[in-house]
C-alpha positions as CSV (number, residue, x, y, z in Angstrom):
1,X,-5.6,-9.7,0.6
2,X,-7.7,-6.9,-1.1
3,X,-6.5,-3.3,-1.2
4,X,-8.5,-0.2,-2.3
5,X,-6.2,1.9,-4.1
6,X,-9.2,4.7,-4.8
7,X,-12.8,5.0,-4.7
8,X,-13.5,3.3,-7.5
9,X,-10.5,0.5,-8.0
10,X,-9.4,-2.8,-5.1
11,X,-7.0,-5.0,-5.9
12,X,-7.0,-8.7,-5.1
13,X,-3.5,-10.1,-4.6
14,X,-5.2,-13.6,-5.4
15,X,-5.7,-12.6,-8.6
16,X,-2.3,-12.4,-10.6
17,X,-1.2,-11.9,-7.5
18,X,2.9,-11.9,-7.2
19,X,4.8,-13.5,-4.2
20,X,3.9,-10.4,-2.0
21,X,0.7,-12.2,-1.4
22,X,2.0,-14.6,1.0
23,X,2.8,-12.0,3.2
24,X,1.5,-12.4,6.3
25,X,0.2,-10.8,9.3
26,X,1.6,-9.4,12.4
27,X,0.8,-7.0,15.1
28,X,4.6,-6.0,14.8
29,X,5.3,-6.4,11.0
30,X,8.4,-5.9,9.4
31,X,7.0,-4.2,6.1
32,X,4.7,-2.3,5.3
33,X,2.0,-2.0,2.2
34,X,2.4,1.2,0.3
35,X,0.1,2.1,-2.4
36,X,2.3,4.1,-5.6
37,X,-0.4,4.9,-7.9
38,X,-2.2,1.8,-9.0
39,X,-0.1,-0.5,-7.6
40,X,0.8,-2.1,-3.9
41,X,4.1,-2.2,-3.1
42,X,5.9,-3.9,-0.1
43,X,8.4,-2.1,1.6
44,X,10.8,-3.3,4.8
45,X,10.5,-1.2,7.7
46,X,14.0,-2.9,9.1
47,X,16.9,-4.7,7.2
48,X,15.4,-8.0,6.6
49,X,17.1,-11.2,7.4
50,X,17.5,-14.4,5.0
51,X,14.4,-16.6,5.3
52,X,12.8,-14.4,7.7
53,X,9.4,-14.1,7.4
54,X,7.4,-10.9,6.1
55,X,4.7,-9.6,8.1
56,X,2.9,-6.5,7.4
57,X,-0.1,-5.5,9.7
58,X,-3.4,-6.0,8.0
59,X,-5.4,-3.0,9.4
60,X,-8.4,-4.6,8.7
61,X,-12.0,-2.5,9.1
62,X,-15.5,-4.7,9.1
63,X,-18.9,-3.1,8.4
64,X,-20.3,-6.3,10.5
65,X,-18.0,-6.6,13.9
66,X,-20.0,-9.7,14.2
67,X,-17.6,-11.2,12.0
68,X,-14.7,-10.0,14.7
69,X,-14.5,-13.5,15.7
70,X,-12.8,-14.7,12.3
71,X,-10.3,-11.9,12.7
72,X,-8.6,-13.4,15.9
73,X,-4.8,-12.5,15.9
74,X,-2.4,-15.0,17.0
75,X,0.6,-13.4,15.8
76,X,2.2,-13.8,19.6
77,X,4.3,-10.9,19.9
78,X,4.5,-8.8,23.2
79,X,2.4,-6.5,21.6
80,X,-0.5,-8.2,19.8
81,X,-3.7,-6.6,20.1
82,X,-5.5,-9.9,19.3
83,X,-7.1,-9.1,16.3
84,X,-6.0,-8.2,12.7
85,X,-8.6,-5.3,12.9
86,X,-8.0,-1.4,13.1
């Protein structure tokens, strides 16, 4: 996952990336991203159980909605929207 932290700077968590980048999305996440300066951090929005999985909710925005289709949310919560776009 890429974040933009200004207008000028994105960050790629692939890239020496820590474990935060296997969190995943949800349409009801657990965490959120928060950017401190020049760095994303993840923080719990609820006490977090052992070996729960963290989900954070993408908020994803496309230039091309044509692309909508790859996007497809299947996080199966109550409350899914059905996509992983804003």
């Amino acid at each position: 996952m890429m974040f933009t932290l200004d207008d000028d700077t994105v960050t790629d968590g692939s890239v020496n990336g820590n474990e935060a980048r296997y969190v995943n999305h949800c349409c009801e996440p657990n965490c959120e991203a928060v950017i401190y300066d020049d760095a994303v951090m993840i923080d719990a929005l609820r006490a977090i159980q052992p070996g729960e999985e963290l989900f954070i909710d993408y908020c994803l925005e496309l230039p091309d909605l044509s692309l909508a289709e790859a996007y497809k949310c299947r996080c199966g919560v109550q409350a899914c929207r059905g996509t992983m776009l804003l």
